[in-house]
C-alpha positions as CSV (number, residue, x, y, z in Angstrom):
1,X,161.9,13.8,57.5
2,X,161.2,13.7,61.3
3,X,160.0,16.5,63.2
4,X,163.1,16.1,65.3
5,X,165.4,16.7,62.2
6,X,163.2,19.7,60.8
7,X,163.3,21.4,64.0
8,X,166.4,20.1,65.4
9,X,168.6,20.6,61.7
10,X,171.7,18.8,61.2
11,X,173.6,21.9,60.1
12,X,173.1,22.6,63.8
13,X,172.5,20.0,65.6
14,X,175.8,18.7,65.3
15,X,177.9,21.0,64.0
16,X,177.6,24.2,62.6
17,X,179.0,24.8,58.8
18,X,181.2,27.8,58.6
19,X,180.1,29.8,55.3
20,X,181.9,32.6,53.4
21,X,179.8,34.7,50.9
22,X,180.9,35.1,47.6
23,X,182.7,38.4,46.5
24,X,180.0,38.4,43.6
25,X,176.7,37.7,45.5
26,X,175.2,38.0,48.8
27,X,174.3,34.4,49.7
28,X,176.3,32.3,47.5
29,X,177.5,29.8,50.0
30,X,181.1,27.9,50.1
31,X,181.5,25.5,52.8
32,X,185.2,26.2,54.5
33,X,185.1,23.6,57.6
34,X,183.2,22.5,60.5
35,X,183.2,24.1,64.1
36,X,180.5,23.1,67.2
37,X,177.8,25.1,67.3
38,X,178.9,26.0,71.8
39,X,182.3,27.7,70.6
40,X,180.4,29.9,67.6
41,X,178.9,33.2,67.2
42,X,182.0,34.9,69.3
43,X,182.9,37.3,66.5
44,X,181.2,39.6,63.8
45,X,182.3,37.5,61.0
46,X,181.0,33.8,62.9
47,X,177.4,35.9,63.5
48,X,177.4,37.0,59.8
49,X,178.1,33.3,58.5
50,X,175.2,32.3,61.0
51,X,172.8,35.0,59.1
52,X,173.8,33.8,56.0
53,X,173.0,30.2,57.2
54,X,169.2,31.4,57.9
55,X,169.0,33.1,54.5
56,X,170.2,30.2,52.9
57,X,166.8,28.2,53.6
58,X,165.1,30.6,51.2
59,X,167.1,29.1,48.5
60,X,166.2,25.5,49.2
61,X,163.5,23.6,46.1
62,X,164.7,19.8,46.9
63,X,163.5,19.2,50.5
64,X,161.5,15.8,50.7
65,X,161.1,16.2,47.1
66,X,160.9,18.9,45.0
67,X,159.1,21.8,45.9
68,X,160.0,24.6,44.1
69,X,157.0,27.8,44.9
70,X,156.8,29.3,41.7
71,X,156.3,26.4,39.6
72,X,155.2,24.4,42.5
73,X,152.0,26.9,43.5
74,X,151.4,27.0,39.7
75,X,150.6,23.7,39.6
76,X,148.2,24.0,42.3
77,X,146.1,26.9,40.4
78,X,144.9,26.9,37.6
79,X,147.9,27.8,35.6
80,X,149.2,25.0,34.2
81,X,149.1,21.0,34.7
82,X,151.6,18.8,36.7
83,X,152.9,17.3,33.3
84,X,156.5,15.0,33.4
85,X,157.0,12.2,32.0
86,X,153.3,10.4,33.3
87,X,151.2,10.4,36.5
88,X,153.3,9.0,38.3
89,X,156.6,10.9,37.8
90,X,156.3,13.3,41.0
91,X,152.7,12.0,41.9
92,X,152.9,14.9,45.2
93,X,152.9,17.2,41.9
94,X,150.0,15.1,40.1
95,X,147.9,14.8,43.5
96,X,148.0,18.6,44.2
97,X,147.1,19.7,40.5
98,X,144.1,17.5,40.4
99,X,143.1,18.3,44.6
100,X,143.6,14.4,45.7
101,X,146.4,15.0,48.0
102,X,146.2,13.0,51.9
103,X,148.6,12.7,54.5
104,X,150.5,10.4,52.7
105,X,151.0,11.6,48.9
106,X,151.4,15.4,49.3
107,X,154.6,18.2,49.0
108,X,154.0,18.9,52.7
109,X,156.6,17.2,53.8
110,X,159.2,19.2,51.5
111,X,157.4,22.5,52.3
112,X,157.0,21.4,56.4
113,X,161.1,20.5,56.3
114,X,162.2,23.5,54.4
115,X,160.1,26.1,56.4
116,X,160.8,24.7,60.1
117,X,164.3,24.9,59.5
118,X,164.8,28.2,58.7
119,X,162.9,29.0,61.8
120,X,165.1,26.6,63.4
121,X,168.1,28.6,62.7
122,X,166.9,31.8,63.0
123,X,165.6,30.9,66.2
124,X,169.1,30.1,67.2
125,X,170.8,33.3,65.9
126,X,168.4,35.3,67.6
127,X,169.1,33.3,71.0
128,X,172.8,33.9,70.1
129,X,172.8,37.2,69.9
130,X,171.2,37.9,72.7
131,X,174.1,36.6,74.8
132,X,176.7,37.8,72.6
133,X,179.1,40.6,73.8
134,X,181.1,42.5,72.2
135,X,179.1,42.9,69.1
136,X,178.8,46.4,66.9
137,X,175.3,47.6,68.1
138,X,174.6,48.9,64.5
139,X,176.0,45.4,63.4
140,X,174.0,43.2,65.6
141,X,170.7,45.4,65.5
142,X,170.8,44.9,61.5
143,X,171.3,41.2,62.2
144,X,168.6,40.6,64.3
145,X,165.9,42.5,62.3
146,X,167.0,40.5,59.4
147,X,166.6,37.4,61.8
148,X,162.9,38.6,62.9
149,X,162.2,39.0,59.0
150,X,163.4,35.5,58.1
151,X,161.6,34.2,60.9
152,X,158.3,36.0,59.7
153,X,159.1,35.1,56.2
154,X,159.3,31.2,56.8
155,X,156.5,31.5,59.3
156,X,154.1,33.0,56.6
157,X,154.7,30.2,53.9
158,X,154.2,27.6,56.7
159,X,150.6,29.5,57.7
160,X,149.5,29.9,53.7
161,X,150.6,26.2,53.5
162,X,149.4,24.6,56.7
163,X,147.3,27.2,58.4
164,X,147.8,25.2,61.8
165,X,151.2,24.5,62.9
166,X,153.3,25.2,66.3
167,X,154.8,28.2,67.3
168,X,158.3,27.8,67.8
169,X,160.1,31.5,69.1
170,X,163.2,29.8,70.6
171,X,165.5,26.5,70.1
172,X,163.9,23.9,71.5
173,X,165.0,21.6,73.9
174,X,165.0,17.7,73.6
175,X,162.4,17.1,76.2
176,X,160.2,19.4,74.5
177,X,160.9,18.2,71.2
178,X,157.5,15.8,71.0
179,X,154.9,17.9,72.6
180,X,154.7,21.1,70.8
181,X,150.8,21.5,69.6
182,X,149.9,23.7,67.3
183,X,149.5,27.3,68.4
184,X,146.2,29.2,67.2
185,X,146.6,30.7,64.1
186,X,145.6,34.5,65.4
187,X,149.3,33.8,67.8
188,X,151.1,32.8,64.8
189,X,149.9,35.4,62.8
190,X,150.6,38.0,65.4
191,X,154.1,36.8,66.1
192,X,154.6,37.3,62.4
193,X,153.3,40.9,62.7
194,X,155.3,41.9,65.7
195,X,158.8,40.5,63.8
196,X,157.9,42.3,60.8
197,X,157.4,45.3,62.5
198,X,160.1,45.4,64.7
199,X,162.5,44.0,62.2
200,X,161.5,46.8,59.4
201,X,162.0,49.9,62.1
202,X,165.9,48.8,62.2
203,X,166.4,47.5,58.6
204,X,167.8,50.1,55.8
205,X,166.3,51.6,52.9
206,X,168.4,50.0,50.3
207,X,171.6,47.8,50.4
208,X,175.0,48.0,48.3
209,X,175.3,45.9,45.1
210,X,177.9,43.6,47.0
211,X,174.7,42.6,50.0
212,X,171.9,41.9,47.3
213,X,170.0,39.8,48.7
214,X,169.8,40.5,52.0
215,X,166.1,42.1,53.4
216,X,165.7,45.8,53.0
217,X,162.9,48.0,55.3
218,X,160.8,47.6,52.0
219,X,160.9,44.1,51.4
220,X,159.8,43.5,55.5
221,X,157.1,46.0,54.8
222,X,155.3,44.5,51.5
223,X,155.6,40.8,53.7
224,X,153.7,42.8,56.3
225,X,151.3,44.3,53.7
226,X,150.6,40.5,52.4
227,X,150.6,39.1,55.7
228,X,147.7,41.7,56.2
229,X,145.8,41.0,53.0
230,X,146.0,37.2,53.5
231,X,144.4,37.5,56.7
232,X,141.3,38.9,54.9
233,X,140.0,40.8,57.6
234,X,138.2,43.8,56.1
235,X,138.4,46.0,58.9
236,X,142.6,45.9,58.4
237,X,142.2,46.7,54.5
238,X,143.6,50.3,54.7
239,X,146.1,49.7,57.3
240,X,147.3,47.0,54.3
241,X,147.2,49.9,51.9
242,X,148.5,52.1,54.4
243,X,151.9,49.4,54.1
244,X,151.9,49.0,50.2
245,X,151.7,52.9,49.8
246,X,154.7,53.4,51.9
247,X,156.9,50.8,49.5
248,X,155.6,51.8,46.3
249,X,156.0,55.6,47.0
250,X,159.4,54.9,49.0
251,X,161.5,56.0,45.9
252,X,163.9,52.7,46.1
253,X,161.7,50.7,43.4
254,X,160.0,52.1,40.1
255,X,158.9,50.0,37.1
256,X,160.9,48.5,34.4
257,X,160.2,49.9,31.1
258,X,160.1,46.7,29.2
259,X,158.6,43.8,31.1
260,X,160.7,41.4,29.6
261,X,164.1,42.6,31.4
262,X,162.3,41.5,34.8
263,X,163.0,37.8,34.0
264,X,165.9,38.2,31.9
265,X,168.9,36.1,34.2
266,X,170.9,39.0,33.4
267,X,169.5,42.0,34.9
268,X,169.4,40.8,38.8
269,X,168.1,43.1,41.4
270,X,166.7,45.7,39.1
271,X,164.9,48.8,40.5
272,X,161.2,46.5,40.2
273,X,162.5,43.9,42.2
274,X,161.4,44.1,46.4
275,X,162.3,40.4,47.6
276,X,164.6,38.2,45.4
277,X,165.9,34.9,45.9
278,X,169.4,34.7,44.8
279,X,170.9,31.9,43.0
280,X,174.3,30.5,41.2
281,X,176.1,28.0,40.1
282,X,179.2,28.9,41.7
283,X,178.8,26.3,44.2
284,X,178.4,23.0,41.8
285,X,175.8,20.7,43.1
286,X,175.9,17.1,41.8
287,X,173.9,15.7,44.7
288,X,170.5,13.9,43.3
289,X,170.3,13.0,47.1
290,X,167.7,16.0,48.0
291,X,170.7,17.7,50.1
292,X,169.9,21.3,50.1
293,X,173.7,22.2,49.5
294,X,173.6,24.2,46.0
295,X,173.3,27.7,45.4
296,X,171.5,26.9,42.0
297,X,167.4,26.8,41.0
298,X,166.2,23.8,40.1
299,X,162.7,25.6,39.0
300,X,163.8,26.0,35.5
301,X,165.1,22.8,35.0
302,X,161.9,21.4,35.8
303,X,160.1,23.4,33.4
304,X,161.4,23.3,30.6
305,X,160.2,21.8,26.9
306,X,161.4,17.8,27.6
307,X,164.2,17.0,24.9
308,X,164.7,20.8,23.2
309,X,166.7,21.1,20.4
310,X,166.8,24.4,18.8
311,X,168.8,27.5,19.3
312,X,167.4,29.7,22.6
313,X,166.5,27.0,25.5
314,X,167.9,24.0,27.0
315,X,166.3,20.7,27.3
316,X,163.9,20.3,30.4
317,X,161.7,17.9,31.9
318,X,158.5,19.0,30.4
319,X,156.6,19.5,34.2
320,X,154.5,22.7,34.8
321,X,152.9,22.4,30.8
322,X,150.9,26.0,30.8
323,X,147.3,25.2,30.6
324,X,144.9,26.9,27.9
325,X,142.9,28.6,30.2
326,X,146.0,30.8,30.8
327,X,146.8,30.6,27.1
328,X,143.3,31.9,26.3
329,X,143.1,34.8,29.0
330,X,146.7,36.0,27.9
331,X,145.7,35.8,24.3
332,X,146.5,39.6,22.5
333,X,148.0,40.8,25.7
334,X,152.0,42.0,25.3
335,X,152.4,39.8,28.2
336,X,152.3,36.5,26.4
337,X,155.5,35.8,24.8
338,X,157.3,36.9,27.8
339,X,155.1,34.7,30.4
340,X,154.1,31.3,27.8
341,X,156.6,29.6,25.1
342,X,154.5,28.8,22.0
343,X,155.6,25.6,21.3
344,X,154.0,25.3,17.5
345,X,155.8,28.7,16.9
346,X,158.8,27.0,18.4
347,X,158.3,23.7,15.8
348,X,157.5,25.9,13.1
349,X,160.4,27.4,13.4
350,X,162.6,24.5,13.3
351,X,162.9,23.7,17.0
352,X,162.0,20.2,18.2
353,X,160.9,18.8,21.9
354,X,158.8,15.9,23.1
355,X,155.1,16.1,24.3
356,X,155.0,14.7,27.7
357,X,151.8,14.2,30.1
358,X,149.5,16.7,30.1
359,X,151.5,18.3,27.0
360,X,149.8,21.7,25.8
361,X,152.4,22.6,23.3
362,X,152.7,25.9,25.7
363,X,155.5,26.1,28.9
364,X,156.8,28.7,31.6
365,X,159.0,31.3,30.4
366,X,159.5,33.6,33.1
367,X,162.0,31.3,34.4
368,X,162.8,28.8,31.5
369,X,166.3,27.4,31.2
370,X,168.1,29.4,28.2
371,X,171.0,27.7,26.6
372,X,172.8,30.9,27.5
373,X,172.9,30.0,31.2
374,X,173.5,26.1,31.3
375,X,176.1,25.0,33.8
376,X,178.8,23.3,31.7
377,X,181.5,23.0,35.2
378,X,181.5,20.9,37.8
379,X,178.5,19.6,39.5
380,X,175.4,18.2,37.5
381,X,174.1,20.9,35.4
382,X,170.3,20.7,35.6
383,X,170.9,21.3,39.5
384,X,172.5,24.3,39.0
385,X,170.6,27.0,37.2
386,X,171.7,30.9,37.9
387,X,168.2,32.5,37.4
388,X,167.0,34.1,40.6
389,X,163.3,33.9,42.1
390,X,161.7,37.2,42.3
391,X,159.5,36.5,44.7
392,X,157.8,40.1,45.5
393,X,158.0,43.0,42.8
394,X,156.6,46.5,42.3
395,X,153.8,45.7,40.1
396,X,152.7,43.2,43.0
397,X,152.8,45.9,45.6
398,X,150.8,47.8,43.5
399,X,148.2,46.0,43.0
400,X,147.9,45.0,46.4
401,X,147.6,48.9,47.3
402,X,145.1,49.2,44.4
403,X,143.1,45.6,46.0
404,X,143.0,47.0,49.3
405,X,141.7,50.8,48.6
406,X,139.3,49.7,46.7
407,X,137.5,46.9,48.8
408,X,138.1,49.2,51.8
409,X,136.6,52.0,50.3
410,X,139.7,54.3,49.5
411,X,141.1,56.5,47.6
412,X,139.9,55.1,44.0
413,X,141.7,57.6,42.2
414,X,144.9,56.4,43.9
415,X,144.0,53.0,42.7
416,X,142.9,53.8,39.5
417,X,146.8,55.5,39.1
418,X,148.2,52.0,40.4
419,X,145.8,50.3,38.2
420,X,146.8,52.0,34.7
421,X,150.8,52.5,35.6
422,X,150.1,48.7,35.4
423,X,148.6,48.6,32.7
424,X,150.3,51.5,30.8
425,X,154.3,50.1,31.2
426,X,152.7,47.2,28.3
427,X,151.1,49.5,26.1
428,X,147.8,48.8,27.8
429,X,145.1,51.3,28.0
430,X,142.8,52.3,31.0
431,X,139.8,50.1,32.5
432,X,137.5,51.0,35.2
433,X,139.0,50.4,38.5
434,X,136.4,47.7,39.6
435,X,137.6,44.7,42.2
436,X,137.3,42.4,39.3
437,X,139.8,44.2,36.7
438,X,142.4,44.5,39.5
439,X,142.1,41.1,40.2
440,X,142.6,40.1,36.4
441,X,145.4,42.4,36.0
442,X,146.9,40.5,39.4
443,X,146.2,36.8,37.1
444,X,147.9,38.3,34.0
445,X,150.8,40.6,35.1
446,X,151.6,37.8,37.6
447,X,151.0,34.5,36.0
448,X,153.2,31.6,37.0
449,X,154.8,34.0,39.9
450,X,153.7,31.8,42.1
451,X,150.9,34.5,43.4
452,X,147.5,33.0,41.8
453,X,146.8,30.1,44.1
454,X,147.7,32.0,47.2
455,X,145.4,35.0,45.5
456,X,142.3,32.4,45.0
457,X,142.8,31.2,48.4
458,X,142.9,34.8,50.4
459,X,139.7,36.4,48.5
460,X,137.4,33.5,48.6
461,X,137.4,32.8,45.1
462,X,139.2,29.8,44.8
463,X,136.1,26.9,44.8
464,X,134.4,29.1,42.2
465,X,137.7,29.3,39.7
466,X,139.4,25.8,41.0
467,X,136.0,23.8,41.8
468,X,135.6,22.0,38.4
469,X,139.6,20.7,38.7
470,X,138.5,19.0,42.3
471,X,139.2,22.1,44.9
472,X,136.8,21.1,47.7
473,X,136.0,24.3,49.8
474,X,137.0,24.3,53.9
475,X,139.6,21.5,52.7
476,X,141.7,22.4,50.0
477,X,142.4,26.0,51.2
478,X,145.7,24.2,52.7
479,X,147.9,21.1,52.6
480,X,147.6,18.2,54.9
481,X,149.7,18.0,57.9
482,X,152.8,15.1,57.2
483,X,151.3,11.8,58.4
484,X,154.7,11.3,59.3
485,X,154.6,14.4,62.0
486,X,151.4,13.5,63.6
487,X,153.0,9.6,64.1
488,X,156.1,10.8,65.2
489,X,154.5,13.5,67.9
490,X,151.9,10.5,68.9
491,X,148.9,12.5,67.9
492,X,149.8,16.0,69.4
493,X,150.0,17.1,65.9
494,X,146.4,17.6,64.9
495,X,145.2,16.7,61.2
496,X,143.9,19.7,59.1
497,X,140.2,19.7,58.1
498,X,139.3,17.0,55.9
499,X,142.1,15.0,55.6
């Protein structure tokens, strides 16, 4: 995908989509007709379609490929293996598990598309509404914090994945379309702050069952707190805590009782969930074509047991196989059987599958595709899985609180409470709140989240824990820059290190 086409997206470029959301779920997108993107955004409802048009981006886990976080960024740590059918079955997959990834072979391009767009079109709304008339103030003030959050949102994946790329704060025009260098990473980083504050001030507390999905003041808040942490500047530790604290003592959010109802498909948006991706299969999508234009998740598809015949799952395509250093430090932990599927339990009893590449007989279950939730309509089914992506929950936010007193030198008896609440909703007892028991409750509460690679990465550790699968330090911290960007901008696209 050309730069011009990430920045410049065809949804917009051309013509602008007009979306209606679902009676049933914020987000769930149904195409209605076409009008130019000059003659939109002159009513509440065309501005709201627009919003929804941003939010949509989050969704996307086919561009240039597939690239799907959770299972994706699992991959990439040291929870589980690329796996499929052999090496050379999604070799972006195979290259980033074992660190030989280069211009060429890499899921930047997917993850480069995907996040540019969405900045794209929030870009756009924001320079829409800033001309529009006539507008609710209430109405357009929630609409453009939700803008500045997007905007932050995408621009944080594309700094944890890229950590050099252009700074883009308006739509670009076509002369200026080739020459736009990367910005230094303290701008980007403080453009991300100053939407993320700014956008949290105006955003509510909560939202009504009929708008989950859309950001709340305490989903902006926890990006802020990450955005913080990620940064790793030591100095900023308590302000980070400082964030956390005010989410996880907010009152909106409190911990599930049983940890497995936080994955199960049927209990969306529960009172642990902060920032969750929405997804259904509403909108049938029978498009191999890597069109973003579902509403479904591909990500359990992906992982599932290749060929499964047996009463609880549907047959996968055996990717993301769990590797046995994650079987071995869940081992006696009440996490297990809702985190790893046991394969020779599974065959024991009765259930069959096929051992694909890199097979460890153990796979994702957080997000596994259960017969109870195959598609059987319209559309191709493995395209269109309703299981949502719960991309930041409680627990998260308090271990981040929990990370950032301690290594800032704060309140360790507030930590220590974050640390065994933890621990406690699994029947856990208390350990010593040390750095290194918060960061192991972080590997096992979390595991194939999507958090662990991004965790490694942020504290330094990640040579020491990923160094023996290939991780080279000052390299492998992020992803190569898309040959295919550099060419097309004639070299004002600068290569990361190493590559």
């Amino acid at each position: 995908m050309k730069l011009k086409h990430i920045i410049f997206s065809s949804l917009f470029a051309s013509g602008l989509a007009v979306f209606s959301s679902c009676d049933k779920d914020f987000l769930e997108l149904q195409p209605r007709g076409t009008e130019l993107e000059g003659n939109f955004y002159q009513t509440e409802e065309q501005v709201y379609q627009g919003l929804i048009a941003v939010y949509d981006v989050m969704q996307w886990g086919t561009s240039g490929g597939y690239t799907m976080k959770m299972p994706l960024l699992s991959v990439a740590s040291d929870e589980a293996h690329a796996g499929g059918s052999d090496a050379s079955d999604q070799p972006t997959w195979v290259r980033w598990d074992n660190f030989t990834i280069d211009p060429f072979i890499t899921p930047s391009v997917g993850l480069w598309q995907k996040n540019f767009t969405g900045v794209y079109r929030a870009n756009l709304l924001l320079s829409k509404l800033e001309g529009a008339s006539g507008l609710d103030p209430v109405f357009s003030t929630r609409v453009m914090a939700e803008a500045k959050a997007l905007r932050a949102y995408f621009y944080f994946d594309l700094m944890r994945f890229f950590g050099n790329v252009p700074l883009l704060t308006a739509a670009i025009p076509t002369s200026e379309l080739y020459s736009q260098a990367q910005a230094a990473p303290t701008d980007v980083y403080a453009q991300i702050e100053k939407d993320l504050t700014e956008a949290r001030a105006a955003l509510p507390a909560t939202v009504p069952t009929a708008e989950k999905g859309r950001l709340t003041r305490g989903a902006a808040t926890a990006i802020l707190g990450k955005v913080i942490m990620y940064q790793n500047n030591t100095a900023r530790l308590a302000e980070a805590a400082g964030l956390f604290n005010e989410v996880n003592t907010s009152g909106a959010y409190q911990l599930l009782q049983n940890y497995g109802d936080i994955f199960d498909p049927a209990n969306k948006f529960h009172s642990e969930s902060i920032l969750e991706i929405p997804h259904s299969n509403l909108a049938s999508w029978g498009d191999w074509g890597w069109v973003n234009g579902g509403e479904g998740n591909v990500a359990p598809q992906f992982i599932g047991p290749d060929g499964y015949n047996g009463p609880t799952f549907a047959s996968g395509w055996g990717f993301a196989p769990v590797s046995l250093d994650l079987v071995n430090a869940l081992q006696g932990d009440p996490r297990f059987e809702h985190t790893i599927i046991d394969g020779n339990a599974m065959r024991a009893a009765g259930a069959t599958y096929n051992e694909r590449y890199q097979n460890t007989n153990y796979f994702i279950r957080k997000y596994a595709p259960l017969q109870t939730y195959r598609h059987g309509g319209a559309g191709n089914p493995e395209l269109n899985w309703p299981i949502n992506e719960i991309e930041i929950r409680l627990a998260d936010t308090y271990l981040l609180e929990a990370e950032a007193l301690v290594r800032s030198g704060g309140n360790a008896g507030r930590a220590k409470e974050l640390l065994d609440a933890v621990r406690a909703r699994v029947g856990l007892a208390a350990v010593p709140v040390t750095i290194e028991n918060i960061y192991r409750e972080r590997q096992l509460e979390l595991a194939t989240e999507g958090h662990r690679f991004f965790d490694l990465v942020r504290t330094g550790r990640a040579a020491a824990v990923l160094g023996p699968l290939g991780f080279q330090a000052n390299k492998h911290e992020v992803l190569p820059i898309p040959q295919q960007e550099i060419d097309i901008t004639k070299g004002t696209l600068k290569q990361n290190q190493g590559y």
